[in-house]
mmCIF file of the N, C-alpha and C atoms, coordinates in Angstrom:
data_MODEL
# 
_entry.id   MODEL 
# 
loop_
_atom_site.group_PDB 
_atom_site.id 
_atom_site.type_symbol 
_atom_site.label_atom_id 
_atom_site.label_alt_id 
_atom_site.label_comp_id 
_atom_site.label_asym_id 
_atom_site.label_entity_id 
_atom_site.label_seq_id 
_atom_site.pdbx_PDB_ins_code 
_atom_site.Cartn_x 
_atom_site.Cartn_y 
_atom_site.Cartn_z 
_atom_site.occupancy 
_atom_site.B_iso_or_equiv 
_atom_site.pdbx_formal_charge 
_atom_site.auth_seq_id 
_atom_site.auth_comp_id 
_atom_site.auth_asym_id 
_atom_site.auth_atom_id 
_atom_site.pdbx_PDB_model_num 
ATOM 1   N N  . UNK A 1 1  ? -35.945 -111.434 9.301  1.00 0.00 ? 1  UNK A N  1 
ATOM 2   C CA . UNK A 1 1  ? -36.492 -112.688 9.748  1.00 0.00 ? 1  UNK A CA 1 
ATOM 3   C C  . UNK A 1 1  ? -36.956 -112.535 11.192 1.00 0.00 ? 1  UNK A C  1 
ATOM 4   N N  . UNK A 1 2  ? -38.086 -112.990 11.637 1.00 0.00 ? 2  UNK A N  1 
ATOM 5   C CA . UNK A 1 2  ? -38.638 -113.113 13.039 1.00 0.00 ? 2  UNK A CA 1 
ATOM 6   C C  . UNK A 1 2  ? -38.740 -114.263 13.732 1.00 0.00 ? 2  UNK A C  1 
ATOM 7   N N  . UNK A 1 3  ? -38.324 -114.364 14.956 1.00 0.00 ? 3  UNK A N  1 
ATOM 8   C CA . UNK A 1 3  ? -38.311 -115.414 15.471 1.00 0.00 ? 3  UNK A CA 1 
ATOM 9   C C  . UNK A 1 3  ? -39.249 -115.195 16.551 1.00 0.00 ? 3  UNK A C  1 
ATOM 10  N N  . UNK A 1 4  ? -39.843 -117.017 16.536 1.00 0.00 ? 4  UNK A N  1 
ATOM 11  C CA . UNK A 1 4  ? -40.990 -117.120 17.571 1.00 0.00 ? 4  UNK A CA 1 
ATOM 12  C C  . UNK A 1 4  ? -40.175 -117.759 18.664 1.00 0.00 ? 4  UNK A C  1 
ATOM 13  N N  . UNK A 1 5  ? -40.841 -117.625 19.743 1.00 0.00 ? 5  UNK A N  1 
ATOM 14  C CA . UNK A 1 5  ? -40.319 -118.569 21.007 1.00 0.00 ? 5  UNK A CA 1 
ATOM 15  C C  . UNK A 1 5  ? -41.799 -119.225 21.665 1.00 0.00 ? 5  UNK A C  1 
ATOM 16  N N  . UNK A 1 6  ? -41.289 -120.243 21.544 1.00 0.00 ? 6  UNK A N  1 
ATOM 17  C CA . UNK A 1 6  ? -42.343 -121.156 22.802 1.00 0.00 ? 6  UNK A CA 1 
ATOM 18  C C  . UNK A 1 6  ? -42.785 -120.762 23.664 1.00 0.00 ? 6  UNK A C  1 
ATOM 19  N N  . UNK A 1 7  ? -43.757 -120.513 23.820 1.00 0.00 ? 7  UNK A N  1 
ATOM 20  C CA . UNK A 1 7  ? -44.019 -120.219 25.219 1.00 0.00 ? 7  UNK A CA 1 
ATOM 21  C C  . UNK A 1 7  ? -45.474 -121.066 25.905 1.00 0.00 ? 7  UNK A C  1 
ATOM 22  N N  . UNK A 1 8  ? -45.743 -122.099 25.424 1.00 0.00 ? 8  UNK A N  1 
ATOM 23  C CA . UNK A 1 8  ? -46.187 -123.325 25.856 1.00 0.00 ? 8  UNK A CA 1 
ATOM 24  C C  . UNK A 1 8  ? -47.210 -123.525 24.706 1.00 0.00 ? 8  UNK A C  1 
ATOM 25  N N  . UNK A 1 9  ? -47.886 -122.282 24.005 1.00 0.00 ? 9  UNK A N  1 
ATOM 26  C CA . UNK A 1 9  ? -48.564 -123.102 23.085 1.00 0.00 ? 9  UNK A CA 1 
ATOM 27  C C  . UNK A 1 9  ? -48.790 -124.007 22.175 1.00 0.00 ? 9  UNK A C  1 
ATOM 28  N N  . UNK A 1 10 ? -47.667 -124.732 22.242 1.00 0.00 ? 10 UNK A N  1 
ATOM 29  C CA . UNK A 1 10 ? -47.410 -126.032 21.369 1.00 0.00 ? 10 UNK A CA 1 
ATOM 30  C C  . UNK A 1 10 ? -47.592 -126.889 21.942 1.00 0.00 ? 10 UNK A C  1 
ATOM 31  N N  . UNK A 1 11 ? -46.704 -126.872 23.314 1.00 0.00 ? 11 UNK A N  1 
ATOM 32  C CA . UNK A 1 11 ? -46.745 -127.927 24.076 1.00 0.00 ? 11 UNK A CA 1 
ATOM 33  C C  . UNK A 1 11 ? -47.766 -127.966 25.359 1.00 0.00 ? 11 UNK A C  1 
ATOM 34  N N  . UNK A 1 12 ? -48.013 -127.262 25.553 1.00 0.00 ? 12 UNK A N  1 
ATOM 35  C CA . UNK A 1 12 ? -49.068 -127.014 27.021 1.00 0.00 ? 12 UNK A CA 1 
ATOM 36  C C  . UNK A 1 12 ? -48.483 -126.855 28.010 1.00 0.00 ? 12 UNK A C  1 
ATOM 37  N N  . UNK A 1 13 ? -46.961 -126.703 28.187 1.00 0.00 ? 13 UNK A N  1 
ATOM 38  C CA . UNK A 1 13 ? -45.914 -126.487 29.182 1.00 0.00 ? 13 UNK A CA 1 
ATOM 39  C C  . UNK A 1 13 ? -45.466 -125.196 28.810 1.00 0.00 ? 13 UNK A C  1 
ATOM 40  N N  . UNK A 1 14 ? -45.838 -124.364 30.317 1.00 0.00 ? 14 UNK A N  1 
ATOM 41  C CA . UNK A 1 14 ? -44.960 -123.242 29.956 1.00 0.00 ? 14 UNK A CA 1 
ATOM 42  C C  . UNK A 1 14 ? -43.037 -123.367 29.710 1.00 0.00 ? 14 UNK A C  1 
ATOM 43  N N  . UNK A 1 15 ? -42.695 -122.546 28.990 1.00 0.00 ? 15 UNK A N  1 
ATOM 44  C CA . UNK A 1 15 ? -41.077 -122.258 28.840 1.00 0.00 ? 15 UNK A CA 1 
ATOM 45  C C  . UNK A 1 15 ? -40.729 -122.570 30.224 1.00 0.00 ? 15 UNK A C  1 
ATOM 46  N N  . UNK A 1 16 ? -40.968 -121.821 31.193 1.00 0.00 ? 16 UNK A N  1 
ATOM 47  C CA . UNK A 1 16 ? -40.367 -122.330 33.023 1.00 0.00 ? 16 UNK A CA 1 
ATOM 48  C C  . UNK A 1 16 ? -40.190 -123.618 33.431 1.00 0.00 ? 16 UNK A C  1 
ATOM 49  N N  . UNK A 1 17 ? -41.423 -124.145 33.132 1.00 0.00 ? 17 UNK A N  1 
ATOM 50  C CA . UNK A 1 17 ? -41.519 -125.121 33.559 1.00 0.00 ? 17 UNK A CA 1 
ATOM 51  C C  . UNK A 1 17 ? -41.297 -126.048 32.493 1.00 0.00 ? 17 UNK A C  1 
ATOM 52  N N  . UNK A 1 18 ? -41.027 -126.245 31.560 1.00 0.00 ? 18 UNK A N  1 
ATOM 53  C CA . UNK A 1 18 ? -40.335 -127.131 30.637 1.00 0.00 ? 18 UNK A CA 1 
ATOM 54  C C  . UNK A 1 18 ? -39.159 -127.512 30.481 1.00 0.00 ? 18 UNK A C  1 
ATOM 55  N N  . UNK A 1 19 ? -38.517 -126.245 31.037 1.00 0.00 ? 19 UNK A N  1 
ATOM 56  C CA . UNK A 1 19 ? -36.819 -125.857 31.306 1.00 0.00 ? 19 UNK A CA 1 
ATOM 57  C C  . UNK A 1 19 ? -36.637 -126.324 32.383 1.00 0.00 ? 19 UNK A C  1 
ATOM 58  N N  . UNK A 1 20 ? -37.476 -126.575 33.945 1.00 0.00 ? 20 UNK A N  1 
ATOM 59  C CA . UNK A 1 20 ? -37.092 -127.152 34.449 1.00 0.00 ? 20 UNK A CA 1 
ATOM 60  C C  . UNK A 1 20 ? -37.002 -128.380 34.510 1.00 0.00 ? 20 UNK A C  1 
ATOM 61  N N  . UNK A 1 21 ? -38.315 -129.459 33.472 1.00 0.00 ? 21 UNK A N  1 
ATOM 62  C CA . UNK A 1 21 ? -37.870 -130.688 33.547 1.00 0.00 ? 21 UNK A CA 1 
ATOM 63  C C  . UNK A 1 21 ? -36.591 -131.326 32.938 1.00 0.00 ? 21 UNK A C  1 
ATOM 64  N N  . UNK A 1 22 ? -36.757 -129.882 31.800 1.00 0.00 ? 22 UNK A N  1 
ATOM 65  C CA . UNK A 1 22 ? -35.252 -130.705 30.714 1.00 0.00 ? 22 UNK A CA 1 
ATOM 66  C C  . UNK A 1 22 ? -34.039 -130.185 31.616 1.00 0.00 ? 22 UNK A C  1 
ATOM 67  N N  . UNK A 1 23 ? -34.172 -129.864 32.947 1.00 0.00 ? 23 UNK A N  1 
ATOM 68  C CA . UNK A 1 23 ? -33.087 -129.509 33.532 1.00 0.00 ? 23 UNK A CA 1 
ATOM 69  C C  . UNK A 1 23 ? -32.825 -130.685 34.655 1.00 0.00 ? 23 UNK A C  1 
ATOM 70  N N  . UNK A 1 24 ? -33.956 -131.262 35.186 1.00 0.00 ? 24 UNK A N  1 
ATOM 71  C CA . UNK A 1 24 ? -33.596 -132.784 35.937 1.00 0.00 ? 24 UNK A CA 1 
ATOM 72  C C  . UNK A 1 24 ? -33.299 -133.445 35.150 1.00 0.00 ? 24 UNK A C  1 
ATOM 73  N N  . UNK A 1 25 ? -34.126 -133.834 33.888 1.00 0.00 ? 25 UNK A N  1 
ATOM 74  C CA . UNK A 1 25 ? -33.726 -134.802 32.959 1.00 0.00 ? 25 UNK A CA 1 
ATOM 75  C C  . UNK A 1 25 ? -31.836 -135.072 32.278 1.00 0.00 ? 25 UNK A C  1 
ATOM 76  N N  . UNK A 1 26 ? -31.656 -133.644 32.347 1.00 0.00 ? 26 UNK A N  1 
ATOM 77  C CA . UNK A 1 26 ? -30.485 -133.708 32.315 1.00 0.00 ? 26 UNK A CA 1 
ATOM 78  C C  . UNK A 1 26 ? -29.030 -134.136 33.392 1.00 0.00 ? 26 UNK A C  1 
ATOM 79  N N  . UNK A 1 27 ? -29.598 -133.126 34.659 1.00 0.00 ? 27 UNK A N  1 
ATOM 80  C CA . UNK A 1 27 ? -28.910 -133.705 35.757 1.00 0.00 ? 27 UNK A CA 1 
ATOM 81  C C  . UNK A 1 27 ? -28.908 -135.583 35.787 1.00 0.00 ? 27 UNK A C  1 
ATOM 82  N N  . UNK A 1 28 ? -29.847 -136.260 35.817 1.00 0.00 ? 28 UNK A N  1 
ATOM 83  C CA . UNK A 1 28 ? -30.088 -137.472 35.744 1.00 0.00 ? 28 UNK A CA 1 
ATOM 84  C C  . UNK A 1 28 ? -29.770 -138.191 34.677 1.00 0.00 ? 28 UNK A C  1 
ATOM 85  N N  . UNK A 1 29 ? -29.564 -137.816 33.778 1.00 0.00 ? 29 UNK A N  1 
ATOM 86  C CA . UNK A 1 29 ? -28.567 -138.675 32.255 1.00 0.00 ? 29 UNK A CA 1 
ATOM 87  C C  . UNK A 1 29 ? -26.791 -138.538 32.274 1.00 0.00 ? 29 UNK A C  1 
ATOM 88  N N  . UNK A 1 30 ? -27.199 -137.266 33.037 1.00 0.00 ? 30 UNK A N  1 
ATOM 89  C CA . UNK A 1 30 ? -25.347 -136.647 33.600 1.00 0.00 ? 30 UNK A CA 1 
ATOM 90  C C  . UNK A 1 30 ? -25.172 -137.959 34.556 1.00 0.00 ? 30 UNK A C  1 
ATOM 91  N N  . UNK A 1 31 ? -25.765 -137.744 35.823 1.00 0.00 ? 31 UNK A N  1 
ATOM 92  C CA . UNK A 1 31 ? -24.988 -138.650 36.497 1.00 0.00 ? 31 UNK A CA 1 
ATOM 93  C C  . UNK A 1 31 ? -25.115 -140.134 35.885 1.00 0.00 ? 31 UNK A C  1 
ATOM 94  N N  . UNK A 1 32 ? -25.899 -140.975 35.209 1.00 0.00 ? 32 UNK A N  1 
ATOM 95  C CA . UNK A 1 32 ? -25.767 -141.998 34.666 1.00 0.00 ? 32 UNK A CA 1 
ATOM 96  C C  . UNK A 1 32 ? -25.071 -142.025 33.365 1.00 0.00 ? 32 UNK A C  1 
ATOM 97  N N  . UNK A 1 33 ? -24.422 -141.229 32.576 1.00 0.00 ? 33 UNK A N  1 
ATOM 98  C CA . UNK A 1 33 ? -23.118 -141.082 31.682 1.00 0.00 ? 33 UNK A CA 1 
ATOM 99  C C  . UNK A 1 33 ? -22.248 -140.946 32.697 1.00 0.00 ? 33 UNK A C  1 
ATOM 100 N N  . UNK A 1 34 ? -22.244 -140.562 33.775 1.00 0.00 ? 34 UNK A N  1 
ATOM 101 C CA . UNK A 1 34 ? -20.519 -140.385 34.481 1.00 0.00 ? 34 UNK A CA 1 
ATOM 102 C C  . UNK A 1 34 ? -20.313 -141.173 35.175 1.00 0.00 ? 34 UNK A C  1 
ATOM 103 N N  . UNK A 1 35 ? -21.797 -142.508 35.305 1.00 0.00 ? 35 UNK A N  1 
ATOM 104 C CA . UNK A 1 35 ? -20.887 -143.831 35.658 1.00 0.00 ? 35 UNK A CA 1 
ATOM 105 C C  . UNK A 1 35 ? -20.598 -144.722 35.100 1.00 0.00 ? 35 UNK A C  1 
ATOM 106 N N  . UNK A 1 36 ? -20.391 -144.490 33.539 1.00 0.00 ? 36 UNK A N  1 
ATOM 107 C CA . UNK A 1 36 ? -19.771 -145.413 32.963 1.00 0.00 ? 36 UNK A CA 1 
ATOM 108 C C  . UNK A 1 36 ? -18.263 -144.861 32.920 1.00 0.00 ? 36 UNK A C  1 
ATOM 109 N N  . UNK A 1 37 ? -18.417 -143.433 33.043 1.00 0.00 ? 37 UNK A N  1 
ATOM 110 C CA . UNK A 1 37 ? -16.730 -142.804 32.921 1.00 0.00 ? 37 UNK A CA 1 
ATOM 111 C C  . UNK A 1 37 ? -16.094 -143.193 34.096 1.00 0.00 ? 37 UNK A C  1 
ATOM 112 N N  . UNK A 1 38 ? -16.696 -143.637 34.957 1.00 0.00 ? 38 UNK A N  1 
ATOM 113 C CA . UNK A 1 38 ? -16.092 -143.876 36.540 1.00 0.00 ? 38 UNK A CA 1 
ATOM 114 C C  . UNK A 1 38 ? -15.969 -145.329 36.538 1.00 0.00 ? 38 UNK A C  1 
ATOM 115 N N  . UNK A 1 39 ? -16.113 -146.173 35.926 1.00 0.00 ? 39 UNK A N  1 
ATOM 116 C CA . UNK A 1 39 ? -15.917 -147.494 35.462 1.00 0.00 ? 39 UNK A CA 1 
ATOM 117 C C  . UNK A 1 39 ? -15.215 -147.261 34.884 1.00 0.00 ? 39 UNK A C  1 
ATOM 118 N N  . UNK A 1 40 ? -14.593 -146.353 33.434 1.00 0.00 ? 40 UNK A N  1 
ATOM 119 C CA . UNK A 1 40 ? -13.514 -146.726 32.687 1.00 0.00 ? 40 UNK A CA 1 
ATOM 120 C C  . UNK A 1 40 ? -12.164 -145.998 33.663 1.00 0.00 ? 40 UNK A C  1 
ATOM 121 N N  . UNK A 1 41 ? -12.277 -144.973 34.028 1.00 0.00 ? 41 UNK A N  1 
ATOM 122 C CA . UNK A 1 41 ? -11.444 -144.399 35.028 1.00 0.00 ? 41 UNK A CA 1 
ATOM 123 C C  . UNK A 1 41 ? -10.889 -145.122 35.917 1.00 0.00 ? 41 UNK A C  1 
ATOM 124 N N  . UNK A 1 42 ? -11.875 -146.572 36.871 1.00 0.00 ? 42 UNK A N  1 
ATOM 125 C CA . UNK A 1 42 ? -11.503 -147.180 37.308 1.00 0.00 ? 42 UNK A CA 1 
ATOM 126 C C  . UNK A 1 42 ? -10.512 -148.284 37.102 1.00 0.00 ? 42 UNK A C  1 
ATOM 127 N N  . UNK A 1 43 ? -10.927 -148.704 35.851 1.00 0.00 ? 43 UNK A N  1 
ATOM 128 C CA . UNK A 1 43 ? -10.311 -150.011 34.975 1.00 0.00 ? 43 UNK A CA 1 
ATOM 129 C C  . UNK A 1 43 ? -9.202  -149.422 34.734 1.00 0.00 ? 43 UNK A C  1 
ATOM 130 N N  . UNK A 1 44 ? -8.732  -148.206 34.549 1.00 0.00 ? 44 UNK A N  1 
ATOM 131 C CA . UNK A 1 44 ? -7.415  -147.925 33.866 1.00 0.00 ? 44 UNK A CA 1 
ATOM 132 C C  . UNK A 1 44 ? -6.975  -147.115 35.319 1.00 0.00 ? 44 UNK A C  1 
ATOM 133 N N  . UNK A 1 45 ? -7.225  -147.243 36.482 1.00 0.00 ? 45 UNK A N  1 
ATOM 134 C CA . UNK A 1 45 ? -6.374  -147.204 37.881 1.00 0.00 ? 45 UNK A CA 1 
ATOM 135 C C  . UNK A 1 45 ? -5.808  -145.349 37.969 1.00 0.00 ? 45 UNK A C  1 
ATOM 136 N N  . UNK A 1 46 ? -6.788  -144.651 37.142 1.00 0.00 ? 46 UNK A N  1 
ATOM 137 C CA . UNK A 1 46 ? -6.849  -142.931 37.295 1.00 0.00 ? 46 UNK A CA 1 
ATOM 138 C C  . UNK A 1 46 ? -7.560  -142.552 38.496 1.00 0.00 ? 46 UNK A C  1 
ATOM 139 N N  . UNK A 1 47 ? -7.080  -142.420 39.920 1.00 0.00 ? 47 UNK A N  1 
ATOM 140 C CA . UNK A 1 47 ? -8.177  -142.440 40.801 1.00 0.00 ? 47 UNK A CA 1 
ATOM 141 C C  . UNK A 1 47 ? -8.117  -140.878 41.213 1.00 0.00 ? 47 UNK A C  1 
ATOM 142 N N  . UNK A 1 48 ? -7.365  -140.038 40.093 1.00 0.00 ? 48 UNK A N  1 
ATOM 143 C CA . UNK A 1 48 ? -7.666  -138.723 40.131 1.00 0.00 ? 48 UNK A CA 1 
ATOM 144 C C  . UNK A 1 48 ? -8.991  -138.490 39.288 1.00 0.00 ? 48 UNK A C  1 
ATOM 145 N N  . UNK A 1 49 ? -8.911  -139.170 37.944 1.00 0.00 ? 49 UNK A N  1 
ATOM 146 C CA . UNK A 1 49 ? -10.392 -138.652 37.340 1.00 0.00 ? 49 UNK A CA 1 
ATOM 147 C C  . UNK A 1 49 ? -11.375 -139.506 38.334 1.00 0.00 ? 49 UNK A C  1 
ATOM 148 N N  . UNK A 1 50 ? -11.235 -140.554 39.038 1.00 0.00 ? 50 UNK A N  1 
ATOM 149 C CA . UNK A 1 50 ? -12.314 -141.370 39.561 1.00 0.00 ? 50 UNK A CA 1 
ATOM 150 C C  . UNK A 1 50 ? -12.816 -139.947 40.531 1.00 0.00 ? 50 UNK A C  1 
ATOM 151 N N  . UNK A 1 51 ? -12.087 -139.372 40.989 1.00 0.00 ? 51 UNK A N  1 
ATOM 152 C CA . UNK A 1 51 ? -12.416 -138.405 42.023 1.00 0.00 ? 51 UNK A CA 1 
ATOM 153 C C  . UNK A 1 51 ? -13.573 -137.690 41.408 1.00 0.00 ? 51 UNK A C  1 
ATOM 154 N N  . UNK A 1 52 ? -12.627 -136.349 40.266 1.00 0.00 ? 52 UNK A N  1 
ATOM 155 C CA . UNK A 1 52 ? -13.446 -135.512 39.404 1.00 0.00 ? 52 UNK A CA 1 
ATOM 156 C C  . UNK A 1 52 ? -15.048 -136.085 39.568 1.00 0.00 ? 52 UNK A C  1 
ATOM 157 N N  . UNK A 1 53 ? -14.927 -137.477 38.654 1.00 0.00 ? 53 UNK A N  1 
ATOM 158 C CA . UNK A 1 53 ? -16.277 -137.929 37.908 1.00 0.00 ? 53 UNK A CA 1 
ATOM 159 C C  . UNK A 1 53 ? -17.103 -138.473 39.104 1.00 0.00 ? 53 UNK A C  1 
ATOM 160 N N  . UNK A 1 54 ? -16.794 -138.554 40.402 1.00 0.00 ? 54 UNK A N  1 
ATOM 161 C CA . UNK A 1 54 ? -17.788 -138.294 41.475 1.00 0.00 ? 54 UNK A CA 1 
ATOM 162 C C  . UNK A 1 54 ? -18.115 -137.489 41.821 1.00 0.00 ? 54 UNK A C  1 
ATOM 163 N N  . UNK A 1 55 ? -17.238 -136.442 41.822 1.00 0.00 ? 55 UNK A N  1 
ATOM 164 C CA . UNK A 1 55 ? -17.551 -135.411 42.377 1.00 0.00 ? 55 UNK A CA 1 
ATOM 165 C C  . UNK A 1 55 ? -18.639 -134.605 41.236 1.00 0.00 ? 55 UNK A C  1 
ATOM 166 N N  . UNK A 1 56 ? -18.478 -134.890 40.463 1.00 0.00 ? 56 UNK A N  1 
ATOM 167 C CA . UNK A 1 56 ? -19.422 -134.346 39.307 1.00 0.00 ? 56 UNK A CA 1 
ATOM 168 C C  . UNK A 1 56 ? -20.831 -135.018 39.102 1.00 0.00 ? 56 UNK A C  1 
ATOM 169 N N  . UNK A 1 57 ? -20.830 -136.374 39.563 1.00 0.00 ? 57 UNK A N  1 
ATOM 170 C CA . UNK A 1 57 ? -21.808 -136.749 39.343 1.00 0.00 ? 57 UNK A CA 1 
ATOM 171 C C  . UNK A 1 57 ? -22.559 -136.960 41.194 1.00 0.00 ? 57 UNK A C  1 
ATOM 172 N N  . UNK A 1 58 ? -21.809 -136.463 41.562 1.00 0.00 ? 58 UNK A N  1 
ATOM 173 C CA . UNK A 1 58 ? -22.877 -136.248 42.882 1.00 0.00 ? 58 UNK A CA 1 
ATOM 174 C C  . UNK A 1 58 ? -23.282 -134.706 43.159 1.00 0.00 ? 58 UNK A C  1 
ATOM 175 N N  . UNK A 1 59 ? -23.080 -133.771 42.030 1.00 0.00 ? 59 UNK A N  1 
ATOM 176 C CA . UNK A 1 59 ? -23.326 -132.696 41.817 1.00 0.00 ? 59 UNK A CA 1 
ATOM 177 C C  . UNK A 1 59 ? -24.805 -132.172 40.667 1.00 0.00 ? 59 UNK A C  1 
ATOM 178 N N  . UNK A 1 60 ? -24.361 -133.598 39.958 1.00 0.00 ? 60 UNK A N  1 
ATOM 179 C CA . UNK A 1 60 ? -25.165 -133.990 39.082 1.00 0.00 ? 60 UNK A CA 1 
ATOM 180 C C  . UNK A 1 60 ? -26.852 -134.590 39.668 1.00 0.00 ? 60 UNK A C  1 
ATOM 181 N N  . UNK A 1 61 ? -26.445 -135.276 40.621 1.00 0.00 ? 61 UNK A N  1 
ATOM 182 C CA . UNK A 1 61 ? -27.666 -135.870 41.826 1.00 0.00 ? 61 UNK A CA 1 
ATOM 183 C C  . UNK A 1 61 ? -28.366 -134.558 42.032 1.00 0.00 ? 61 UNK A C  1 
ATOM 184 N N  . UNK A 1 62 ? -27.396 -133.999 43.217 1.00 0.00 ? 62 UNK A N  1 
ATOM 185 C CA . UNK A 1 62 ? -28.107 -132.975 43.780 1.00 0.00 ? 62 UNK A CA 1 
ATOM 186 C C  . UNK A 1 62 ? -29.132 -132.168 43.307 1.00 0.00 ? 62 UNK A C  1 
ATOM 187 N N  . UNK A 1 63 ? -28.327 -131.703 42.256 1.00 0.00 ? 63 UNK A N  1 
ATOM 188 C CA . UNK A 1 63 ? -29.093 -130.759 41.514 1.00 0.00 ? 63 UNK A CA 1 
ATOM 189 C C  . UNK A 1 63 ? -30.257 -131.469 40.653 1.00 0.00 ? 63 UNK A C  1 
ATOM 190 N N  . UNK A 1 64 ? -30.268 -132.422 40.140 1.00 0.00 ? 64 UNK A N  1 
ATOM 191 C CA . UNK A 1 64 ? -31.630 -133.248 40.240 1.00 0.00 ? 64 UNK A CA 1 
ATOM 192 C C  . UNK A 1 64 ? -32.905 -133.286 41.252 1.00 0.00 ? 64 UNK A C  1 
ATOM 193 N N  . UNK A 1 65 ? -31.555 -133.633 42.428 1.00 0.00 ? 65 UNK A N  1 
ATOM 194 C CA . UNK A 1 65 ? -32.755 -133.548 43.842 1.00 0.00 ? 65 UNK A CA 1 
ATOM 195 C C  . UNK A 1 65 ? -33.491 -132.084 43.966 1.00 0.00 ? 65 UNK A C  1 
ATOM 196 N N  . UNK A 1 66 ? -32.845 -131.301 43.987 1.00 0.00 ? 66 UNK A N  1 
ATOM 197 C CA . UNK A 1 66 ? -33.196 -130.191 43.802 1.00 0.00 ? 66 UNK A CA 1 
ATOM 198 C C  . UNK A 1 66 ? -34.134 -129.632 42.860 1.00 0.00 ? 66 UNK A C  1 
ATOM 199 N N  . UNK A 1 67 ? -34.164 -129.987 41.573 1.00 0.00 ? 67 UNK A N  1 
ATOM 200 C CA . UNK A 1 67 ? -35.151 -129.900 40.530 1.00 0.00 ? 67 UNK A CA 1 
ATOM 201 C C  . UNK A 1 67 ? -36.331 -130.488 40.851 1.00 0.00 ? 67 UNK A C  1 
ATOM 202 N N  . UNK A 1 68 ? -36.177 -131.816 41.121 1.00 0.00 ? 68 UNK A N  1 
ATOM 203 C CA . UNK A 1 68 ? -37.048 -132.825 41.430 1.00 0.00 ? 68 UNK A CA 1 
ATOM 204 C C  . UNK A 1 68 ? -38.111 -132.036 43.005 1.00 0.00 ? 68 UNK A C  1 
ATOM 205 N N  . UNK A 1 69 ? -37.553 -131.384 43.343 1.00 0.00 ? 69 UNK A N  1 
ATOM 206 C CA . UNK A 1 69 ? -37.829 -130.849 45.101 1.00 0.00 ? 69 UNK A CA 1 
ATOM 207 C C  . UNK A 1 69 ? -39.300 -129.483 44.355 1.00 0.00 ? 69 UNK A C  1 
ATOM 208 N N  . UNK A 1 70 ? -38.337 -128.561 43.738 1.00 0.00 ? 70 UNK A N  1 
ATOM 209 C CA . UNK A 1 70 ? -38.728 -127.454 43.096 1.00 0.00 ? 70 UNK A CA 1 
ATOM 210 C C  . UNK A 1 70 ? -40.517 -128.178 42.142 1.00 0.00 ? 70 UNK A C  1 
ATOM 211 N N  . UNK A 1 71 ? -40.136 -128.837 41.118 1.00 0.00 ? 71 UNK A N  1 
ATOM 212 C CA . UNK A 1 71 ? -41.377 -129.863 40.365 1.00 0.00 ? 71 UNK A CA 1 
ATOM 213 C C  . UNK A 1 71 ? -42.695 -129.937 41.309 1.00 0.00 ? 71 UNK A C  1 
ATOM 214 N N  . UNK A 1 72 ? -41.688 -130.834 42.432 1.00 0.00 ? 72 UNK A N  1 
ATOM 215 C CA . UNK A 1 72 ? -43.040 -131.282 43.402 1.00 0.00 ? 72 UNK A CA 1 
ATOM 216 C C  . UNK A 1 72 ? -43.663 -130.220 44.182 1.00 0.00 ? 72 UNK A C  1 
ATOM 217 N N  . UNK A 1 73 ? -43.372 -129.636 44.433 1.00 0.00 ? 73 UNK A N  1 
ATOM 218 C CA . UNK A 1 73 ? -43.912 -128.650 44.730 1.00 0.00 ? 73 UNK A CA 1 
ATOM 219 C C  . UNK A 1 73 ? -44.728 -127.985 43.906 1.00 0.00 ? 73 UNK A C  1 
ATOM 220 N N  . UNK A 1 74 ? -44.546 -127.587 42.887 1.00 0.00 ? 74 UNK A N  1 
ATOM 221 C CA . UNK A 1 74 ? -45.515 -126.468 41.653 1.00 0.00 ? 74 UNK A CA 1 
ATOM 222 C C  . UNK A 1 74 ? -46.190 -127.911 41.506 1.00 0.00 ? 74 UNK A C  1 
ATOM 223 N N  . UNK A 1 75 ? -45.943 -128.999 41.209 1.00 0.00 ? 75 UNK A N  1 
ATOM 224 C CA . UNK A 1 75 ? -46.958 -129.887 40.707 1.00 0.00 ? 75 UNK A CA 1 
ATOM 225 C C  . UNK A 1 75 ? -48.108 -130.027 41.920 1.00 0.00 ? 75 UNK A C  1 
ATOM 226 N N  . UNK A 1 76 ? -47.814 -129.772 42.752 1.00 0.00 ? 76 UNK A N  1 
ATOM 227 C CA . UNK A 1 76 ? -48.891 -129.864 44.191 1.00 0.00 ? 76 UNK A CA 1 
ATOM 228 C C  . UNK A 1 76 ? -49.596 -128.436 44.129 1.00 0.00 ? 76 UNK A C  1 
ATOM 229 N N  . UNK A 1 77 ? -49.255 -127.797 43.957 1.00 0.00 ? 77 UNK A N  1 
ATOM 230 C CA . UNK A 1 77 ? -50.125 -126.252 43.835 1.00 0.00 ? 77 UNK A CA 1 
ATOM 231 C C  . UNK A 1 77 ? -49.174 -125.439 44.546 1.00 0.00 ? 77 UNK A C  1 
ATOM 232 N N  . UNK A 1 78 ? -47.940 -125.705 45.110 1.00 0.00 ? 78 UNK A N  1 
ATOM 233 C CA . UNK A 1 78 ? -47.015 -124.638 46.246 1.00 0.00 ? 78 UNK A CA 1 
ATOM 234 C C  . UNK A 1 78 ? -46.339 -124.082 45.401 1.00 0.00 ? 78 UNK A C  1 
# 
């Protein structure tokens, strides 16, 4: 059996750069799933996971920002 890989002709996005949007997109669904966990964490007075699930989801930001940084740039021509 042979396997094909994407490599944008389907989509008009190269593999690189496709991977990087589904890689903000992800950072950015991360940190908005880990504030509902930081709401339930809260309600039940765990202010050890409250910690974790900030700390994860401001890791989660960053690296968005970061994606988001990387994007604008190739989308400008740099």
């Amino acid at each position: 059996m042979t396997s094909t890989s994407e490599t944008g002709d389907v989509t008009g996005t190269r593999d690189k750069d496709y991977n990087l949007i589904w890689y903000v997109e992800a950072c950015l669904s991360n940190a908005l799933r880990l504030e509902q966990y930081i709401q339930d964490a809260e309600r039940d007075k765990d202010s050890e996971v409250v910690d974790l699930f900030r700390k994860a989801q401001s890791d989660s930001r960053k690296g968005a920002e970061l994606g988001k940084q990387l994007l604008r740039a190739r989308l400008n021509g740099g």
